[in-house]
PASEPA-527796 format. One record per residue: residue in one letter; x negated, y negated, z of N, C-alpha, C in turn. Coordinates in steps of 0.05 Angstrom, whole numbers, plus 5000, padded with zeros to 4 digits. Example, Ala and Ser with C-alpha at 12.3 -4.5 7.8 and 13.67 -1.06 7.14 Angstrom:
2
A473651145156475450905156473650665156
S474350455142472750215143474249995157
This chain:
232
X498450245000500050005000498349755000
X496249745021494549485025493549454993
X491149684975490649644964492449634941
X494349614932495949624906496949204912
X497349204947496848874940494648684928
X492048834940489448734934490448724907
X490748914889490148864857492548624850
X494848694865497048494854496648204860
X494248154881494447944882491847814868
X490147984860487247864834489347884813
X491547984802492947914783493447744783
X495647584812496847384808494147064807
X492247154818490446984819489546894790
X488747094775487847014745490446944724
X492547054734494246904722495946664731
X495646634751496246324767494245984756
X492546214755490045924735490045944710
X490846084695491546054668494045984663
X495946084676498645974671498845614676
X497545604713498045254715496945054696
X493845214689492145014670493544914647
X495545174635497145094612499444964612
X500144974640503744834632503644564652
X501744524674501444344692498644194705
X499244004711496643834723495044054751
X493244104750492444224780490344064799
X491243964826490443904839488444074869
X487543974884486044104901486343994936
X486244094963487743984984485644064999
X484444125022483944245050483644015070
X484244175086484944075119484944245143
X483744175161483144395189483244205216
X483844355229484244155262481744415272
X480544215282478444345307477744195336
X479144375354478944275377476844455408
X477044365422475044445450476444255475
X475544495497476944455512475544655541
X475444575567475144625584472444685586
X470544475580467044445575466644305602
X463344445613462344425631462444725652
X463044665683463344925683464545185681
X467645115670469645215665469645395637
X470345525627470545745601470545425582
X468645445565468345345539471145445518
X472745315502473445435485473545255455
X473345355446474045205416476145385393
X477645235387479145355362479845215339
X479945405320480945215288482445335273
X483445135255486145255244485245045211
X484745315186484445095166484445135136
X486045015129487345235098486144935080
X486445135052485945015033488345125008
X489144974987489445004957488944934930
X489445054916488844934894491444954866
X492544824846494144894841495944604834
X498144714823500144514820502144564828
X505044444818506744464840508444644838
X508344884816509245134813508245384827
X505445324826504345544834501445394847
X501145594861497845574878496145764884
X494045744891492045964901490845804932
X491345984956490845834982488546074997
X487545905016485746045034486945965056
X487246065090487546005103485346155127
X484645985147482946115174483645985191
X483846255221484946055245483546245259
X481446115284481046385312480046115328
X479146335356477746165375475946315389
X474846145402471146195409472046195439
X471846315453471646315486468246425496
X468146265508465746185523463346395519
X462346395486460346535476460846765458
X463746705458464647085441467846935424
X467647035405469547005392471847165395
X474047105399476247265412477847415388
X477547115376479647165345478847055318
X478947165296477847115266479947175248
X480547015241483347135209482846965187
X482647115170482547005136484247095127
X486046895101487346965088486546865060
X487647075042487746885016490147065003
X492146804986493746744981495746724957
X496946694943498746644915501246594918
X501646304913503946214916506046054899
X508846134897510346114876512545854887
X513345604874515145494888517745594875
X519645624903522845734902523945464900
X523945234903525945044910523944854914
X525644584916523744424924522744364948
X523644524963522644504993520744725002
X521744954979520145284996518645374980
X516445494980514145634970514445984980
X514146094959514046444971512046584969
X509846664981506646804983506647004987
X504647114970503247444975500647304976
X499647594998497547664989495447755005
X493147785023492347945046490047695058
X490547875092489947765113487047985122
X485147855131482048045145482247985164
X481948065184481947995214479348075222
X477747865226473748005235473948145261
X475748005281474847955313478847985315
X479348035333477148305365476548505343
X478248575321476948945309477548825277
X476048885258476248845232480049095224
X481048945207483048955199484048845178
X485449015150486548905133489848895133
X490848585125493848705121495248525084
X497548675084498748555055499848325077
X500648085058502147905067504147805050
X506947785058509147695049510047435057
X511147235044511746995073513046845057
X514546605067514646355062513146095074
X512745855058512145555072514745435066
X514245185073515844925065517744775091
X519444595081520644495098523444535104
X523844545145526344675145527944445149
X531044495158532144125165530844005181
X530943775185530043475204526443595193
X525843685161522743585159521143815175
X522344095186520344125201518744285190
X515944275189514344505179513544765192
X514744915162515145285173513545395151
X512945655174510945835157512446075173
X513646245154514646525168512846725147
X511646915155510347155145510647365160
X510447605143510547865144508348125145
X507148145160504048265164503848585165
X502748695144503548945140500549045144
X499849315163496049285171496549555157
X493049615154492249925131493350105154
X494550025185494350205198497550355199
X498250185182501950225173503650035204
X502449965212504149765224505049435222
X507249425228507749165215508948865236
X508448645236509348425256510348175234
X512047955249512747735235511247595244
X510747355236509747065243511146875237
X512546695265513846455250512846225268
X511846045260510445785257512445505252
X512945355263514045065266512344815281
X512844655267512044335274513443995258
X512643895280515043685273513343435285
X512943335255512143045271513642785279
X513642665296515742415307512942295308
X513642035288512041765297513241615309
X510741565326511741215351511541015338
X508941005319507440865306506840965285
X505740705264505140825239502440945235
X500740895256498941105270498841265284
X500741245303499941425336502741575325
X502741855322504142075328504842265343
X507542385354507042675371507942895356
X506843125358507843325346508443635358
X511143595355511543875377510944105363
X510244325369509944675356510544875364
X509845065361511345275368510945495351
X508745755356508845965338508946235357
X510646355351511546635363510846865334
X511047115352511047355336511947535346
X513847695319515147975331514348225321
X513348395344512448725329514348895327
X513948985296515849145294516049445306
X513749465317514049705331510549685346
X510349885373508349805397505849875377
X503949695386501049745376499349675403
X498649925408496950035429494049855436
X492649885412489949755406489749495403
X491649355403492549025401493548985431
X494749165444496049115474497948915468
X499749095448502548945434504849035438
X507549075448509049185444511249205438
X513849305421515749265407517249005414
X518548865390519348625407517648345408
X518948205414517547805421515347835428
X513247875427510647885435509247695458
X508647405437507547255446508146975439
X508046705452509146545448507546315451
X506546155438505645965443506245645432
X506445365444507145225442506144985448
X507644765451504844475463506944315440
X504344085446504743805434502043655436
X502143535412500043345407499643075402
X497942975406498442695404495742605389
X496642515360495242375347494842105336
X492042025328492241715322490541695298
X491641615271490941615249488741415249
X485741445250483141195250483841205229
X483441305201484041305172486941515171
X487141615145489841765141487842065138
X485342105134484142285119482842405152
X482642235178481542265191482742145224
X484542455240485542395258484842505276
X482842465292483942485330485342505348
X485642775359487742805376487442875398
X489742915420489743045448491843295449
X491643555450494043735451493643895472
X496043945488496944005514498144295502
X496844525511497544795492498544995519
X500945155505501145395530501345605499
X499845825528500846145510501446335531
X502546485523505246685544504646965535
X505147155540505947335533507947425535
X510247555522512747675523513947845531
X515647935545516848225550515148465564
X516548625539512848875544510048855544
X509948665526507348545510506648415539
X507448325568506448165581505148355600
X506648535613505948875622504049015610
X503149045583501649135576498648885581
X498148675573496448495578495248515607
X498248495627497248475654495548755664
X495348975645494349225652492249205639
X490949025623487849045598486148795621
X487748665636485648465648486648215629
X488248195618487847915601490147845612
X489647485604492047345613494347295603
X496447375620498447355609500247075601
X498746775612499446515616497146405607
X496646155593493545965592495145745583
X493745465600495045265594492245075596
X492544925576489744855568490644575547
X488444375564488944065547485744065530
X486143965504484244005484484443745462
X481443715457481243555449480543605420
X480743435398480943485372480243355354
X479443475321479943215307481443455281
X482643265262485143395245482943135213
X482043325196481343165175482843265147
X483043165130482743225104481843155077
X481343265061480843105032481443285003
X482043154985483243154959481443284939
C-alpha cells in the first residue's frame, strides 16, 4: 500500500510540473515558526513547524517538517512531501507520504485536506496510514484575530484520533492527544514576525494511562518564544 503511493505520488509530481507549466503561472512560498523555551536550568526545548510549495493555483508540490528538540535529544522528526489538487476555492485535497526520523523511523501514505473553514479558520485534516498497517487522523485549526494591523492573537488547536491501539507509540484507540495555546504576534516586517506562545499538550483517554505507565508526561504547559518568517 505505502509503496504503490510512493509511485502515485512521483507520478503526480512529474505530472503536476508539466501540467501547471502549461496551463498556469507557478509560483514558490516557504515559511516556518521556530521557537524555544524553558532555557537555563530547566529542560531546553526548541520546536519547528515549516512547509514549503511550489505551484499554481490548481495544483502544487509541498514539503512540510515539524518536531522538537528536548534538552539534547530529539523527541520528534516528520517530513512530508506532498501533491496537491484545488477542490474549490477554499479547499485543497493531498496525497502523498510522511518519514518520521525520531522516536523510530517510519513511513506513512497521506490523504488530507487544507484550506479555509467558516470565520477564515485555517484547517489541515489528514489521514496517516503507517507500513505498519495502522492508521490515525490529524486535525489542525487556527484563527487569527487582529488587535492591530501588527500585533495579532492566534488561537490553535491540533488533536488526533487512532484508529486502533499502537503499542510502540503508547497510543491508544480513540482522542489521543490534544494540544492547544495562543499566540501573540507582532509583524516588525510582514515577511518577519516575532512572537510569544503560551502552549498546553494533554494526553487523552487511554492514550493518558498508557503515557502515565512509559514515564512520560501526560500534561506540559510551556511559554515559548519565537520567530514566524517567510519569503516568495
Amino acid at each position: 500500500m505505502i509503496r504503490s503511493l510512493v509511485c502515485v505520488l512521483l507520478f503526480c509530481l512529474s505530472a503536476t510540473g508539466a501540467t501547471a507549466a502549461d496551463m498556469e503561472r507557478l509560483f514558490k512560498h516557504v515559511e516556518a515558526d521556530i521557537d524555544a523555551s524553558n532555557w537555563g536550568e530547566a529542560e531546553r526545548l526548541v520546536t519547528w513547524d515549516a512547509k514549503a510549495w511550489y505551484g499554481g493555483d490548481t495544483h502544487k508540490a509541498w514539503v512540510k517538517s515539524e518536531g522538537e528538540w528536548e534538552d539534547g535529544t530529539f523527541e520528534s522528526a516528520e517530513f512530508q512531501v506532498l501533491v496537491s489538487q484545488m477542490l474549490n476555492v477554499f479547499w485543497d485535497g493531498q496525497v502523498g507520504i510522511r518519514i518520521d526520523a525520531e522516536p523510530t523511523s517510519l513511513l506513512y501514505g497521506v490523504i488530507g485536506v487544507h484550506g479555509l473553514a467558516p470565520q477564515f479558520i485555517e484547517t489541515d485534516i489528514a489521514l496517516f496510514l503507517s507500513e505498519d498497517g495502522d492508521a490515525h487522523i490529524r486535525l489542525e485549526g487556527d484563527w487569527d484575530i487582529h488587535l492591530t494591523q501588527r500585533l495579532r492573537l492566534t488561537p490553535f488547536i491540533e488533536t488526533e484520533l487512532f484508529l486502533q491501539d499502537v503499542d510502540e507509540r503508547h497510543r491508544a484507540r480513540g482522542l489521543a492527544t490534544l494540544e492547544t495555546g495562543l499566540q501573540l504576534a507582532y509583524d516588525i516586517r510582514r515577511e518577519i514576525v516575532p512572537y510569544l506562545e503560551l502552549n498546553y499538550e494533554t494526553g487523552l483517554g487511554a492514550t493518558r494511562s498508557l503515557m502515565r505507565q512509559d514515564g512520560e508526561a501526560e500534561d506540559a504547559l510551556t511559554l515559548r518564544a519565537g520567530l514566524h518568517f517567510w519569503f516568495n
